[in-house]
C-alpha positions in Angstrom: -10.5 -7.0 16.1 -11.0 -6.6 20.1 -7.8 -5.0 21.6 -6.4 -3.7 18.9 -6.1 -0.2 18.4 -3.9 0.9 15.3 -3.1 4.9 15.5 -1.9 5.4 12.0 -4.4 7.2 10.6 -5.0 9.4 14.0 -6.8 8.7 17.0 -11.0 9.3 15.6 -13.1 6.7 16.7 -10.6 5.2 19.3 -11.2 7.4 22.5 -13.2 4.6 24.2 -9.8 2.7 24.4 -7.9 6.3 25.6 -8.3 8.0 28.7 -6.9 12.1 28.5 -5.8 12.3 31.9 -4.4 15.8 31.4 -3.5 18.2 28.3 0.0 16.2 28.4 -1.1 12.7 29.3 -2.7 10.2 27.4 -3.2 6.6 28.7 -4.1 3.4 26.6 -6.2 0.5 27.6 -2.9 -1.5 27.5 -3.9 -3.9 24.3 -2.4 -3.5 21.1 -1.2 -0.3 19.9 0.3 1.0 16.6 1.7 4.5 15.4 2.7 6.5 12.8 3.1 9.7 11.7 -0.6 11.0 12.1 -0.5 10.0 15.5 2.8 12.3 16.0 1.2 14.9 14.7 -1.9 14.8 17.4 0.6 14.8 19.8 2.1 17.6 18.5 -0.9 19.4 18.5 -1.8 18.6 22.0 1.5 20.1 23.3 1.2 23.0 21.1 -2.0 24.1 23.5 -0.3 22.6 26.9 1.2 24.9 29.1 4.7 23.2 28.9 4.8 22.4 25.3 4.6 18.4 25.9 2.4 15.6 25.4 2.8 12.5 25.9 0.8 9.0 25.3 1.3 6.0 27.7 0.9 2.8 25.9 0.2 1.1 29.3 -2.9 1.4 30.7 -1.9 3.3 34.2 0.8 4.8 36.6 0.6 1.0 38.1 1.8 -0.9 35.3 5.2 -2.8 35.1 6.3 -1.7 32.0 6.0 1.5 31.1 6.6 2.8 27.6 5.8 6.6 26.1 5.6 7.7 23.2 6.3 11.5 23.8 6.6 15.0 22.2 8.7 18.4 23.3 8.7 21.5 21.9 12.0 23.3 22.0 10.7 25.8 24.5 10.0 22.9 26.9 12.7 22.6 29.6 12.9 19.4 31.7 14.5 19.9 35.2 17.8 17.6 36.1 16.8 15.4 37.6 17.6 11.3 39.1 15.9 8.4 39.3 16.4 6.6 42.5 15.8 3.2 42.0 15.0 2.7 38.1 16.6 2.6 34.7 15.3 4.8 32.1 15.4 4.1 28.1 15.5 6.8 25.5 15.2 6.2 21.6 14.9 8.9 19.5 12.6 8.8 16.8 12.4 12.9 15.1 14.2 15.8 15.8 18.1 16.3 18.0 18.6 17.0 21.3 21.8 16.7 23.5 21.7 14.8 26.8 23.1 15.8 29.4 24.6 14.3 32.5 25.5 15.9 36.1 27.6 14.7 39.3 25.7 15.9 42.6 26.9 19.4 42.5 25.3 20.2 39.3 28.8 19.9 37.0 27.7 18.9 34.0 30.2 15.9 33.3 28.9 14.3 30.3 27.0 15.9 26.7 25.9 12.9 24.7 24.7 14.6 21.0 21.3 12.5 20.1 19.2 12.3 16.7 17.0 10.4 14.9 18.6 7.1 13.2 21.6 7.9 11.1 22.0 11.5 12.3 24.0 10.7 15.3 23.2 8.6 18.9 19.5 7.9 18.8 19.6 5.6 22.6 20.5 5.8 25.7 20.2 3.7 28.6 20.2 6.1 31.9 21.4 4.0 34.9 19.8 4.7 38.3 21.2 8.0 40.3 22.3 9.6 37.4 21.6 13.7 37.1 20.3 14.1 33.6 18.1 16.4 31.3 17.6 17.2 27.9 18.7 20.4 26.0 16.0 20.5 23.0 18.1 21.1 19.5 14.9 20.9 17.1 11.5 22.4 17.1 10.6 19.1 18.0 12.0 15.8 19.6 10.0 12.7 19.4 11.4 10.0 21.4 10.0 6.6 23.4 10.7 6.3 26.7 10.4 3.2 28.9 11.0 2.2 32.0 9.7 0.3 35.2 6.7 0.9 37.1 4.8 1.5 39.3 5.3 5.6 38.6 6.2 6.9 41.7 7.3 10.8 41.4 8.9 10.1 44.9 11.3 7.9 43.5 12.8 10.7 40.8 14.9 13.8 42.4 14.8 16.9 41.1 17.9 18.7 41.5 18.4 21.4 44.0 20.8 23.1 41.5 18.3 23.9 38.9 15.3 25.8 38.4 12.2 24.4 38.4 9.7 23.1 35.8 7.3 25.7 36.5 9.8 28.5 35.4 10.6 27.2 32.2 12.5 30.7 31.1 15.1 30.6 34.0 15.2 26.7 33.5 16.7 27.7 29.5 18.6 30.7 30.9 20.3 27.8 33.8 21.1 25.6 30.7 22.4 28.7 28.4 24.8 29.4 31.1 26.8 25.7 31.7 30.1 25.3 31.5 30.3 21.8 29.2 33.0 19.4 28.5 34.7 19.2 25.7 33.8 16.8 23.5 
């Protein structure tokens, strides 16, 4: 069947339709895709050997696209910097592990903790408005989520806040987190 490409059973035989763009990235050609649980595992695998314990694979075919959906894997020693998006809405759906989301005014005060999980253990969406401070604080070995959102990718349209360590140091990044005052909830 042309344009199909069904990951179920792992990705063997299908890198003509993927392009490895990095150790965390993987791009589609766009067409058909399906998942399961050996294609998690992959992904797993991948971010095990990437520097910041992610991987990630694009099920459109490039930064330009539209839509933009992600099927995407984080290790708990992964740290992912507050940060905005200036002029997009984000989706989140959690499909393995727990994680708490959490949500910032402009100083950095943490004014929101929303507790997230796979179906049935909790929140499993959330729909991030534009210009909204947010990051993830990693409760499981791993958190498999899909992420969508708008395109073209454009890293100048996301801020990273001022207020928190950078990506590149992930150990002060968890330290910054370990030390937050958050609301009760």
């Amino acid at each position: 069947m042309s344009g199909t490409l069904a990951l179920g059973i792992g990705m063997t035989g299908y890198d003509s339709r993927l392009r490895h763009v990095s150790p965390e990235v993987i791009y589609s050609d766009g067409g058909f895709l399906a998942v399961g649980d050996p294609t998690v595992s992959l992904l797993k695998d991948k971010a095990k050997a990437s520097q910041r314990r992610r991987c990630r694979l694009c099920f459109h075919a490039s930064a330009e696209a539209n839509q933009q959906e992600m099927l995407i894997v984080m290790h708990r020693s992964s740290y992912v910097r507050p940060h905005r998006h200036l002029s997009k809405v984000e989706t989140l759906t959690i499909i393995e592990g727990n994680c708490n989301a959490l949500l910032f005014d402009d100083t950095g005060r943490v004014t929101q903790v929303i507790h997230m999980a796979a179906p049935g253990n909790g929140c499993f969406f959330y729909r991030m408005p534009e210009g909204i401070f947010h990051t993830l604080i990693f409760r499981s070995e791993w958190l498999v989520f899909l992420e969508t959102t708008i395109g073209p990718f454009d890293a100048a349209m996301s801020e990273q806040a001022t207020w928190a360590p950078p990506e590149s140091t992930p150990e002060a990044g968890h330290d910054y987190l370990s030390t937050l005052r958050l609301p009760a909830t």
